[in-house]
N, C-alpha and C positions, 0 to 999 in steps of 0.2 A: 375889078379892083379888089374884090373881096377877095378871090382865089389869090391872087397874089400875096394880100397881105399872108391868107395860110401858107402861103408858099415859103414867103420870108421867114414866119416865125420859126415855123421849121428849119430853114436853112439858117437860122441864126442860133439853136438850142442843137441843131444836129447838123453840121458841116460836110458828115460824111454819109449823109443818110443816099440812097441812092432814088430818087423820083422817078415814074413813071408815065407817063400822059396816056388819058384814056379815056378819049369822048371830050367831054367836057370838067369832065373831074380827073382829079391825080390822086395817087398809092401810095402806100409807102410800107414795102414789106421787110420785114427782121424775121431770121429765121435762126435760133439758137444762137443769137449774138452775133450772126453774120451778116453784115449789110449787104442785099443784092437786089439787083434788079431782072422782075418778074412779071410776066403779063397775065391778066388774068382767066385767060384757057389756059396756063399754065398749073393756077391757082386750084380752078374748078378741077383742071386731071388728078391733081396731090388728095382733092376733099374726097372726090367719089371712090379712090382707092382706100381712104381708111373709113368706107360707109359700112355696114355691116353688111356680109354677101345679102341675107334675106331681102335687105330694101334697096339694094342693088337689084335684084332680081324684080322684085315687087315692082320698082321702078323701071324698069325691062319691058315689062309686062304692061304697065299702064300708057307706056311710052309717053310720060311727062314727070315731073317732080313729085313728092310727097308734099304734100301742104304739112303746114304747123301747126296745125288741127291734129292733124294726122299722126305726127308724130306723137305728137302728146297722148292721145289716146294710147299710141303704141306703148309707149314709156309706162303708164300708166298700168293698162293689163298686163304687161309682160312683167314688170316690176311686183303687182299686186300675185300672181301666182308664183313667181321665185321665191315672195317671202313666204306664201301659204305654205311650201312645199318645206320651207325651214323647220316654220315652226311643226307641220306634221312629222319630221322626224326627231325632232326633239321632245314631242310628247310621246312617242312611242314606249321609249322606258316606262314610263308610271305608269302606261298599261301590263304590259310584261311583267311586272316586279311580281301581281299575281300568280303568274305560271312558274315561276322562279322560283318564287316565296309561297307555297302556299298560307302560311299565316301572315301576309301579307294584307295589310289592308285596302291596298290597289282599286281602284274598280276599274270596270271597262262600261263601255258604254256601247248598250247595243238596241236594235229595234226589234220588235215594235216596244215602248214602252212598258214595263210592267210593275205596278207599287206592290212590292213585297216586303211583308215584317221579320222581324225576329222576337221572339221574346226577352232576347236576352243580348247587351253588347255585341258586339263582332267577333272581340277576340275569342270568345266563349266556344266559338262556331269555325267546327273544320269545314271548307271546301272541299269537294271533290272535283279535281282538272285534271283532261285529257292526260296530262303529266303527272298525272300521280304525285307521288310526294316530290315534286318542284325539280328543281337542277342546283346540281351541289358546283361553287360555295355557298350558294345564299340559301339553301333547305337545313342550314343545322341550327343552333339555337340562336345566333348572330348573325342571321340570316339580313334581317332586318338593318342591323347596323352596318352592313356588308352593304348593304343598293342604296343607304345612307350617305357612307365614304364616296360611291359613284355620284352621285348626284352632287356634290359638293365639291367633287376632284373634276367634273365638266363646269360649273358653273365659274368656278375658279379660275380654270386655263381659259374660259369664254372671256369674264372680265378683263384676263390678262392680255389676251390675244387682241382685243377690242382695240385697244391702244396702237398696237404695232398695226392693228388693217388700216384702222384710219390712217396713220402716217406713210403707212405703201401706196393706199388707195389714193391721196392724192400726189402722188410719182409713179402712178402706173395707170394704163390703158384701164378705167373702170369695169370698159364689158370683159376685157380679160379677166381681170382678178375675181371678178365675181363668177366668173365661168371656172377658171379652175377652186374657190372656194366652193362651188355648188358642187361639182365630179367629184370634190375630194371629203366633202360631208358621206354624198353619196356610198362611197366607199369603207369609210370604215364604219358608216351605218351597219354597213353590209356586212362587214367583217365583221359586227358584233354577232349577229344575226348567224353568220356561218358556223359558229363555236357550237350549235345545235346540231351540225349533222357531221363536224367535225371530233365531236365527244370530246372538247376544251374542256377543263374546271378549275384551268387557276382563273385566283382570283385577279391576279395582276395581268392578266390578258384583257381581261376585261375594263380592269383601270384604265390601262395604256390607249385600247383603244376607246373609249369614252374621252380621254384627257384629249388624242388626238384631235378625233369631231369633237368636240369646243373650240379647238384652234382653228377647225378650218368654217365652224360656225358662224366665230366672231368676222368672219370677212363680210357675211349677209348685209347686215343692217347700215352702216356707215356707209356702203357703196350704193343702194338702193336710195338711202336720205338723198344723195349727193347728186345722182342721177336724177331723179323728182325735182330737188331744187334747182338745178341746172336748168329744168323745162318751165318753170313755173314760177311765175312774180311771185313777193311777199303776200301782197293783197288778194290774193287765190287761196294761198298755200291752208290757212289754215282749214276749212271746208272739206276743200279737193282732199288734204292730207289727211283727215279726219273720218272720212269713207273710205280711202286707200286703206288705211291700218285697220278695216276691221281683217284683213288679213291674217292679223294677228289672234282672233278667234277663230277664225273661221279655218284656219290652220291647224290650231288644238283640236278643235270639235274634228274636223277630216282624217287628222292623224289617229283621234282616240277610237273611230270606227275602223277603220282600215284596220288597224292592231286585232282590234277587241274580235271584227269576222277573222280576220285570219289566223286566230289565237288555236283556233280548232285542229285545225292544220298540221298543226308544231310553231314554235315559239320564234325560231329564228325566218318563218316567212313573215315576219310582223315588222321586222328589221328589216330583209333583204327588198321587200318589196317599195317601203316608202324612198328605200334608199337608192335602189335605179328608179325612181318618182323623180327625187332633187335632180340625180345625175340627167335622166333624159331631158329636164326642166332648163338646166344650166345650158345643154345645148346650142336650146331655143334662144336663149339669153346673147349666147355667141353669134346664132346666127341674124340676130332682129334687134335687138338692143341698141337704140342712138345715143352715146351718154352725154351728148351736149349738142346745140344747136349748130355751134360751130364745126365738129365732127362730121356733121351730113351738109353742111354747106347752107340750114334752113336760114329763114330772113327771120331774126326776131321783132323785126315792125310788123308784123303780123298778128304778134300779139296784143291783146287791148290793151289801151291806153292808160288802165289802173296803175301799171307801173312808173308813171311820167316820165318814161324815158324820151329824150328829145331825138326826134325823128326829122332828119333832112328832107326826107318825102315829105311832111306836112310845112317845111319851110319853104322849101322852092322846088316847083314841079322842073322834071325832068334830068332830076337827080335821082338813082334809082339805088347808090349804094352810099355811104357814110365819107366824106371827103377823104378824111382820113383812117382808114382801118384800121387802126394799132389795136384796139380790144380784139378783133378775131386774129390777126396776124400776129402780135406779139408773144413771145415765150415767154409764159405767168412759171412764176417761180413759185414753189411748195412753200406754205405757210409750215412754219417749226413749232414743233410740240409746244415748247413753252410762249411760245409768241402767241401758239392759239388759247392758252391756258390763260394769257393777259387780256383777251378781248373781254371786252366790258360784256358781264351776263354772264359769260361760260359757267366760272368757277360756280355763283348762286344756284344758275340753275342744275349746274351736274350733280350737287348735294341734296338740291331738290330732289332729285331724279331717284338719289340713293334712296332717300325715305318714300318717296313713292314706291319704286320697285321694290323694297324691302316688303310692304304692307298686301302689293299684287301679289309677288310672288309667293305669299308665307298663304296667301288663301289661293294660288293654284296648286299649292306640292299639298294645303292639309284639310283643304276647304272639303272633297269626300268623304274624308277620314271623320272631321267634325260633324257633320251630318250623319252619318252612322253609329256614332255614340253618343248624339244628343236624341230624348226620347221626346217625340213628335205628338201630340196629342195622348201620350203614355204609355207609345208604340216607337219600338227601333228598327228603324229601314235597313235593308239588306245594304252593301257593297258595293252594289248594280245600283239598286234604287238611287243611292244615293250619288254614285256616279253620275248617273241623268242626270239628278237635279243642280248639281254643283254647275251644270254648262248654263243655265241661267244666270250667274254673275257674267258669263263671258257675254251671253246675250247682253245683257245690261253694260256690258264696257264698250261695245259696239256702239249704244246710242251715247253714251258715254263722249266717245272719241271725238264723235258728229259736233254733236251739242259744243262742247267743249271750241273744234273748230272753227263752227261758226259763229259762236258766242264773240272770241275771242277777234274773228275777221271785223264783225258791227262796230265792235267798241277799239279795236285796235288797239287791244289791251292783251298781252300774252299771260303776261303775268297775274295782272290782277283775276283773270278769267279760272288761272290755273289754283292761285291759291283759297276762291272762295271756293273750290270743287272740293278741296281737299277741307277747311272747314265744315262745309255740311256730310263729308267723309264721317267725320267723328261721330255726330248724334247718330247716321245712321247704323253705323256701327256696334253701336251701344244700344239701339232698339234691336236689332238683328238678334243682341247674343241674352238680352234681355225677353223679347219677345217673339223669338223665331218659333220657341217650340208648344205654342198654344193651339195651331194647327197647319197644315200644310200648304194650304194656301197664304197663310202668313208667313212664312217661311220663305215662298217663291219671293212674297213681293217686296219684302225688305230685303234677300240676297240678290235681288235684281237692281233695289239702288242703290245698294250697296258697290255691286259692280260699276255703276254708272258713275258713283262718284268719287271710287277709286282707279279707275283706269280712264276717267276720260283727262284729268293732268297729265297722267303718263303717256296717252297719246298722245298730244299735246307738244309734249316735253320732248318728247324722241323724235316729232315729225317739223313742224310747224318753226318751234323755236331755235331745233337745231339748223333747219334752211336758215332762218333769219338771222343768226348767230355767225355762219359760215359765211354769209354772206354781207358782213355789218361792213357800217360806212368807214370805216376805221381802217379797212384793208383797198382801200381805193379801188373795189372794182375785180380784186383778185377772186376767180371763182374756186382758186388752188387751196381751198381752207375746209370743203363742205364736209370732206370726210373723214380731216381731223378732228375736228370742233365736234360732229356726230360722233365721232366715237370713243372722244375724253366724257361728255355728256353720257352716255349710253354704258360707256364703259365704268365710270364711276357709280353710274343707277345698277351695274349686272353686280357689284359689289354688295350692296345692299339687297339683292335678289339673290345672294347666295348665303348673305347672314340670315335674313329674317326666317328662310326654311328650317335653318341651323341652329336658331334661337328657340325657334318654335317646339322643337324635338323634345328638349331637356322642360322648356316651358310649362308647358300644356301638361306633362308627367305628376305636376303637381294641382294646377288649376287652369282652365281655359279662360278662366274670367284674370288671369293675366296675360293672355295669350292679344285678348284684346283691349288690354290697358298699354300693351305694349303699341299697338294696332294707331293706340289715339293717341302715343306721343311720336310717333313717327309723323303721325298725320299733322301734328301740330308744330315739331321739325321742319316740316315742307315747307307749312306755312312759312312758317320766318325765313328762309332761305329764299324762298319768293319778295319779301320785303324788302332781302339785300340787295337781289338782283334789280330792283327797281329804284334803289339808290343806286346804285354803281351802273345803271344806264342812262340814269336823268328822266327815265319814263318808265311806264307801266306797259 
């Protein structure tokens, strides 16, 4: 009796639908708006066609299914080193700008460690590099202001491009776009890198392509959130997402070695190499990458039960799939830019986002540079020295990120987790620039929470909230939204990670101790943007 009634309501909301019988249970498949009728080994041949070859093969080989364990893991590492591989090209520039520039204030970061001083500022102090006096445009006296305009002409096209991935990304095959976003970083990495043994010196070779890889950058991140959330309940995400993103360090720190050994070289294997790194990386992405459960055909009842998703297995035995499958079988339609800009949260927290990444990024392009002309115990560290030690914030944003995620999973509180991070941001802050240079060990241990409790909202905020954003109750169910929602969120935070560099330049020429006054009204900006987003969701 009960099948029936589902029979009927169906047949009374859908006339033309075409039913199925199958076992004990009935179908009901819609393919692009086309009602037909389909068995399902017809179902399973279409799923294992669009599986990615690797776990076709993988599955060849074990001669049974991947479990949903399995997958997840896969998604996991293959996702966590697409992103490592981003951000080590992205950090390459701000190693090179050294060999470029020789009065560049750059460092590199190399082992074994070595604390060396100066007497005297940095600027005061020529380099001596394998390249002599640098590479002309940036070796004349606007040298500096020259890899300035680069870094703000990438961050620029990054933010802007953020926008459009997200809205392709969800209308396009995820592992695709992200495969050809990864080959096409790769490349004009590469091509930056080439202008070294092709003897280039304009400077708008160098714009154009820097401007390029931004565009093909911003595809990275919205498709990676989008694929993680696809695999992963709310009630996981933030933890799980929280250890994924240390990626995002562990990327920088990767990429600033790679540069910094192969600096010796010549300048353009510093580029060319990380940049067949992303490409060989995207490959892999093409060939192992599952971007939805649905895509490989996985049972998401397999997943634990944190999600309360109702599960017909645990209702009546001998039902092994969903009576009616319209959630894997039906054709979800792309969530519209502005439709994702109205979901309750977004707007708050992508402003949030902006004043966080403003505050990150203004201490990863200047946090070296600070460190080397602030005097230490009454001693000024070398360029290097102070390179090393700047990865210490990144350290500290890695537990940061953790913290942040799990804090935030206990209390099931996104918000509120994220805006008290950013409160204790401020004091520490102001002890940092107050009391960092008493001595060096003071110095680590407040640039260390200082990292911690300025990147763990930002992880936070780009992993965690953007899945549960994309995925809010408001859109019944539609998974079509993760990679726009990530990357109006993400894309309105790269905005504010292209000013706060940009503020910091002209800032700091006058006094640092506004450089960090600026640091605690952004940080106090977040806060309240967190406060809105928790009215305009009903919860914390």
């Amino acid at each position: 009796m009960e099948l029936q009634s589902h029979i009927g309501y169906w047949f009374h909301s859908c006339p033309d639908c075409c039913i199925w019988p199958v076992g004990e249970s009935w179908r009901l498949y819609l393919l692009e708006g086309i009602k037909y009728m389909a068995s399902p080994s017809e179902l399973a041949t279409e799923r294992s066609h669009s599986k990615p070859l690797g776990i076709r093969f993988w599955e060849y080989i074990k001669r049974a299914k991947l479990s949903y364990k399995t997958h997840q893991a896969v998604v996991l590492i293959v996702t966590f080193f697409a992103y490592t591989t981003y951000h080590a090209t992205r950090k390459t520039t701000s190693i090179v700008k050294s060999a470029l520039d020789p009065q560049s204030s750059a460092a590199g970061f190399k082992f074994p460690w070595r604390i060396t001083y100066l007497s005297s500022p940095a600027e005061t102090q020529r380099r001596s590099w394998v390249l002599g006096d640098g590479w002309a445009p940036f070796n004349g006296s606007d040298g500096t202001a020259l890899l300035g305009q680069l870094d703000v002409a990438f961050l620029a096209v990054y933010a802007i491009g953020m926008y459009f991935s997200g809205h392709l990304g969800d209308r396009m095959n995820l592992r695709i776009f992200l495969t050809v976003g990864m080959i096409g970083t790769g490349l004009f990495t590469s091509l930056f890198g080439v202008a070294y043994w092709a003897n280039i010196h304009s400077f708008y070779y160098f714009l154009i392509v820097q401007m390029i890889a931004g565009l093909f950058q911003s595809s990275g991140w919205p498709s990676v959130v989008a694929v993680v959330g696809n695999w992963f309940g709310k009630k996981k995400r933030g933890l799980i997402m929280g250890i994924w993103n240390a990626h995002t360090s562990i990327g920088n720190i990767t990429g600033s070695l790679i540069a910094s050994t192969l600096l010796s070289y010549g300048w353009g294997w510093s580029f060319v190499v990380p940049g067949l790194l992303i490409a060989f990386m995207g490959i892999l992405v093409c060939l192992l990458l599952p971007v939805s459960p649905e895509s490989v055909g996985a049972d998401r009842q397999q997943e634990e039960d944190d999600d309360a998703v109702d599960s017909p297995k645990k209702k009546r035995e001998g039902v092994t799939e969903p009576l009616l499958g319209l959630h894997t079988e039906m054709k979800e339609n792309a969530v519209g830019f502005i439709e994702a800009w109205r979901i309750p949260g977004v707007a708050p927290f992508a402003f949030c986002l902006f004043f966080a990444k403003l505050v990150a990024y203004t201490f990863l392009y200047w946090l070296p540079y600070y460190i080397s002309h602030t005097a230490i115990e009454g001693k000024y560290l070398s360029d290097e020295t102070a390179g090393n030690l700047s990865t210490f914030f990144d350290v500290g944003g890695v537990l940061g990120g953790i913290l942040a995620g799990h804090i935030s999973d206990r209390l099931d509180a996104r918000a509120i987790t994220a805006a008290t991070f950013m409160y204790c941001a401020i004091p520490a802050l102001y002890f940092y620039r107050s009391y960092g240079h008493i001595s060096l060990a003071m110095n680590i241990a407040l640039m260390f929470i200082c990292g911690m409790f300025v990147n763990g909202p930002y992880a936070l905020i780009t992993t965690a909230v953007s899945a549960d954003l994309g995925t809010h109750s408001s859109l019944n169910g539609n998974s079509k939204a993760l990679a726009t929602v990530t990357a109006i969120i993400d894309g309105t935070g790269s905005v504010g990670a292209a000013i706060g560099p940009l503020l910091t330049g002209y800032i700091s020429a006058s006094s640092w101790s506004a450089v960090f006054y600026d640091a605690h009204g952004s940080s106090s900006s977040c806060r309240a943007a967190t406060d809105k987003a928790c009215s305009s969701r009903g919860s914390c």
